[in-house]
C-alpha positions as CSV (number, residue, x, y, z in Angstrom):
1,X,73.0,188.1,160.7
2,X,69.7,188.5,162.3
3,X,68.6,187.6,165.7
4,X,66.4,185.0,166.5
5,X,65.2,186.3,169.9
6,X,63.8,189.6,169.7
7,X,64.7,191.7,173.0
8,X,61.7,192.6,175.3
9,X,60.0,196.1,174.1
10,X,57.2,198.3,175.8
11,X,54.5,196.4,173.7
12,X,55.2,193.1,174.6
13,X,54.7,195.3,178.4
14,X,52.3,196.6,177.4
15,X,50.3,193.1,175.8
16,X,51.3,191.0,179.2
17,X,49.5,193.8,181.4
18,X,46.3,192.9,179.4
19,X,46.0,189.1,181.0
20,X,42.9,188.9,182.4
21,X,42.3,187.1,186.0
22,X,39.8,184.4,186.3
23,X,36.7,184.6,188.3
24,X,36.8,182.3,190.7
25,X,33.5,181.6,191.4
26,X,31.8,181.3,187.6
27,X,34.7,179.0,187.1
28,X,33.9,176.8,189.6
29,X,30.3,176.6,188.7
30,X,30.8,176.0,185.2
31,X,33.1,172.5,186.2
32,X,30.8,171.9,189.0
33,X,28.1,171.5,186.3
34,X,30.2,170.1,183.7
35,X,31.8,167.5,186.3
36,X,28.5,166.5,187.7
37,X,26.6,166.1,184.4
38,X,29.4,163.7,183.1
39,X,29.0,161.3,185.7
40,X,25.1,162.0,185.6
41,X,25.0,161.3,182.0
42,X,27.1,158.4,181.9
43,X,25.4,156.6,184.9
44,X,22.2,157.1,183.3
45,X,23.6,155.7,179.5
46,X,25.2,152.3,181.3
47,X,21.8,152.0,182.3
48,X,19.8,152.3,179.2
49,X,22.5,150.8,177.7
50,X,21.7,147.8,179.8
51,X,23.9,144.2,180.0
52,X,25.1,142.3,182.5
53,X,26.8,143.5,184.5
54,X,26.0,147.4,184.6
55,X,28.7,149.8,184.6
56,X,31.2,147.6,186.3
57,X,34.0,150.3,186.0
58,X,31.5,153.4,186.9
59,X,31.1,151.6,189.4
60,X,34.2,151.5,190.9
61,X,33.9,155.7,191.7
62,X,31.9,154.0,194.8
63,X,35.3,153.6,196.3
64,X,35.9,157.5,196.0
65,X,32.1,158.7,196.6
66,X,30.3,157.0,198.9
67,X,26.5,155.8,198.4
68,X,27.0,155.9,194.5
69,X,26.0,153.1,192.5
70,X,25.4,152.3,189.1
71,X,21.2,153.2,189.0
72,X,19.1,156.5,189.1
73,X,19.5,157.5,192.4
74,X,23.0,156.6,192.7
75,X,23.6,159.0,189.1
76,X,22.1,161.5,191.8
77,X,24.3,161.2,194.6
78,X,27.4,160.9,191.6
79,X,26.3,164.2,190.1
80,X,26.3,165.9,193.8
81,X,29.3,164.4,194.2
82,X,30.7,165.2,190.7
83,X,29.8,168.7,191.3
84,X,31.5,169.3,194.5
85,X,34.6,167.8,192.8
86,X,34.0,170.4,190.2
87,X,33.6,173.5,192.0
88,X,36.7,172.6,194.2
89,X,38.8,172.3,191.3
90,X,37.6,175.4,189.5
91,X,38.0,177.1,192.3
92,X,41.8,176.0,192.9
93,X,42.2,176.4,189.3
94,X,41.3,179.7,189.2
95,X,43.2,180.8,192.7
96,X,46.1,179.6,191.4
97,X,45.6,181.4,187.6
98,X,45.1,184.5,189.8
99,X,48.3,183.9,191.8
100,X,50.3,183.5,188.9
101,X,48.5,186.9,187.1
102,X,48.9,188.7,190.2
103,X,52.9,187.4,190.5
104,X,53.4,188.3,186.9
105,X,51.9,191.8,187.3
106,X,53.8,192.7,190.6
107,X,50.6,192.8,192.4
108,X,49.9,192.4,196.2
109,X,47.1,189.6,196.8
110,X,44.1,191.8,197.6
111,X,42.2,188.2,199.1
């Protein structure tokens, strides 16, 4: 009869030790840019898009970011806003990978 769960050996050590931690800040860059640009982008498309009304769901994220509206100047202040939103979350995101590396590994926080 053969087992279906193979016990723990020194590579699957060995393999875990090689999990690499996040870095924090490039992380939060990258979804500050990639959060921002969304609502930038799809600010800008309801309003090439045209109709009547414009955006009248994008346009609800005024309830969450003040000053935004649904025109050039408001896709501004949405990707500012968009970005912040972003960069915290990458940022979280990452601490919190690193936590769980650092927990994994036996590590001390060095932070």
């Amino acid at each position: 009869m053969k087992k279906i769960v193979e016990p723990v050996t020194h590579e699957t050590d060995e393999i875990t030790g090689y999990v690499l931690r996040l870095n924090v800040k490039i992380l939060g860059l990258v979804l500050a840019l990639l959060f921002g640009s969304a609502i930038f982008v799809a600010t800008n498309w309801l309003i090439i898009k045209g109709g009547e009304p414009v955006g009248p769901h994008l346009q609800l994220l005024s309830q969450y970011f003040p000053g935004y509206r649904v025109t050039f100047g408001g896709s501004l202040i949405g990707f500012i806003y968009g970005a912040a939103l972003g960069g915290f979350a990458g940022g979280l995101l990452g601490w919190i990978y690193n936590g769980i590396v650092m927990l994994k590994r036996g590590e001390k926080n060095s932070a």
